[in-house]
C-alpha positions as a printed NumPy array, in Angstrom:
array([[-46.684, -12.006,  18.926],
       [-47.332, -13.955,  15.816],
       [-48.845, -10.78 ,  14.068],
       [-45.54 ,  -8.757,  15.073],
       [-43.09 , -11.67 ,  13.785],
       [-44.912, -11.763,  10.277],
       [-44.328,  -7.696,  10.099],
       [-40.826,  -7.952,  10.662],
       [-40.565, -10.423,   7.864],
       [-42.228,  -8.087,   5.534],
       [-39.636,  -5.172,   6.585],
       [-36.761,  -7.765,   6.237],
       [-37.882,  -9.134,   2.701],
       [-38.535,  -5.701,   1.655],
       [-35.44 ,  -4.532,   2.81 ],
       [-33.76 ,  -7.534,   0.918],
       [-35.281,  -6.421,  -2.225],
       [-34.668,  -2.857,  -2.06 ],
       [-31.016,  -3.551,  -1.814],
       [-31.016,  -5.736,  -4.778],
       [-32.515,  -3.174,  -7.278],
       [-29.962,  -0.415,  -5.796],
       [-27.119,  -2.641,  -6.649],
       [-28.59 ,  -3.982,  -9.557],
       [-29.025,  -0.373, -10.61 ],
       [-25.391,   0.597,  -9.953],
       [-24.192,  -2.485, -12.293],
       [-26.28 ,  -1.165, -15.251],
       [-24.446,   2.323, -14.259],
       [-21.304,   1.235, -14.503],
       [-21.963,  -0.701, -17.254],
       [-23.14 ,   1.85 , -19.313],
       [-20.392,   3.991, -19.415],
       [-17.653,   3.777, -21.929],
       [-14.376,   2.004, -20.871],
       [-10.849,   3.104, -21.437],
       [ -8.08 ,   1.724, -22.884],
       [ -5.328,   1.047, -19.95 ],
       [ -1.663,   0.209, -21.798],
       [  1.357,  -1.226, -19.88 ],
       [ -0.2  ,  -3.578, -17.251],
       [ -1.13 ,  -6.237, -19.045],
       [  0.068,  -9.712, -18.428],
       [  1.788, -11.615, -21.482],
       [ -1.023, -13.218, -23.54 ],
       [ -4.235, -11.714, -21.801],
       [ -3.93 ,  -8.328, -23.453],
       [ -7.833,  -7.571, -25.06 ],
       [ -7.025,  -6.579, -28.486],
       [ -4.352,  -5.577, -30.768],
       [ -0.706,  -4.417, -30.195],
       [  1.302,  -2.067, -32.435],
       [  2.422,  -5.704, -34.246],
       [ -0.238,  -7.799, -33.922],
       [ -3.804,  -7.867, -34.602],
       [ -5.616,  -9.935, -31.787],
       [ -6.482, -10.296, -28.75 ],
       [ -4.108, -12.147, -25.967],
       [ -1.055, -11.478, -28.303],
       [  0.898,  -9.108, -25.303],
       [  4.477, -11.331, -25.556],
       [  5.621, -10.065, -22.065],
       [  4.253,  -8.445, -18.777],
       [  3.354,  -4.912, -19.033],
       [  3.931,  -4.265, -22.625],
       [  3.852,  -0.812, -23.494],
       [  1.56 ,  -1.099, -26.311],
       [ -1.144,  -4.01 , -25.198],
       [ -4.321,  -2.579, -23.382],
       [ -7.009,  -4.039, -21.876],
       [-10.373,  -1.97 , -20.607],
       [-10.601,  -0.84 , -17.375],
       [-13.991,   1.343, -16.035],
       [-13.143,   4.962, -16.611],
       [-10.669,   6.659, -14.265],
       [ -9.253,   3.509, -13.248],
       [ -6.322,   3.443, -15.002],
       [ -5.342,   6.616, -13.809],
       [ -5.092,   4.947, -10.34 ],
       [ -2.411,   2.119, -11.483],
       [  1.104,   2.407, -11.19 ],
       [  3.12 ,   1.787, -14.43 ],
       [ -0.372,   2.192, -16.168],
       [ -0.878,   4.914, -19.038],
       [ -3.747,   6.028, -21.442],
       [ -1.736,   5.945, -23.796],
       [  0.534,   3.513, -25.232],
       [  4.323,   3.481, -24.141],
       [  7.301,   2.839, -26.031]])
């Protein structure tokens, strides 16, 4: 009994660690690739950089701005409504 309880901990703590390293490796993934610029969703003042007139971060004066962008993973902006890869007027 005891030798059978101590093998099931092994399978469970190797299980445990084998899902860490997969999702560990999927982090590094994503991280890796480059992000996009996402314009027109921002909210005012958490834009990431600069705006058409101004030159720093968390400038954005209103919601959804047409020219502040923050990065998003790539092909997520795509997937918000209102959102645009390119800046709007």
């Amino acid at each position: 009994m005891n030798k059978n309880l101590g093998m099931i901990m092994n399978v469970a703590i190797g299980g445990l660690i084998a899902t860490g390293v997969l999702a560990s490796n999927n982090a590094i993934a994503a991280a890796k690739e480059k992000p996009e610029k996402c314009y027109g969703i921002v909210k005012a003042g958490k834009n990431d950089c600069q705006t058409s007139n101004t030159a720093c971060q968390g400038s954005a004066k209103k919601d959804s701005q047409g020219d502040a962008w923050i990065n998003l993973p790539k092909g997520t902006c795509e997937k918000i409504v209102g959102a645009s890869l390119k800046p709007k007027a």
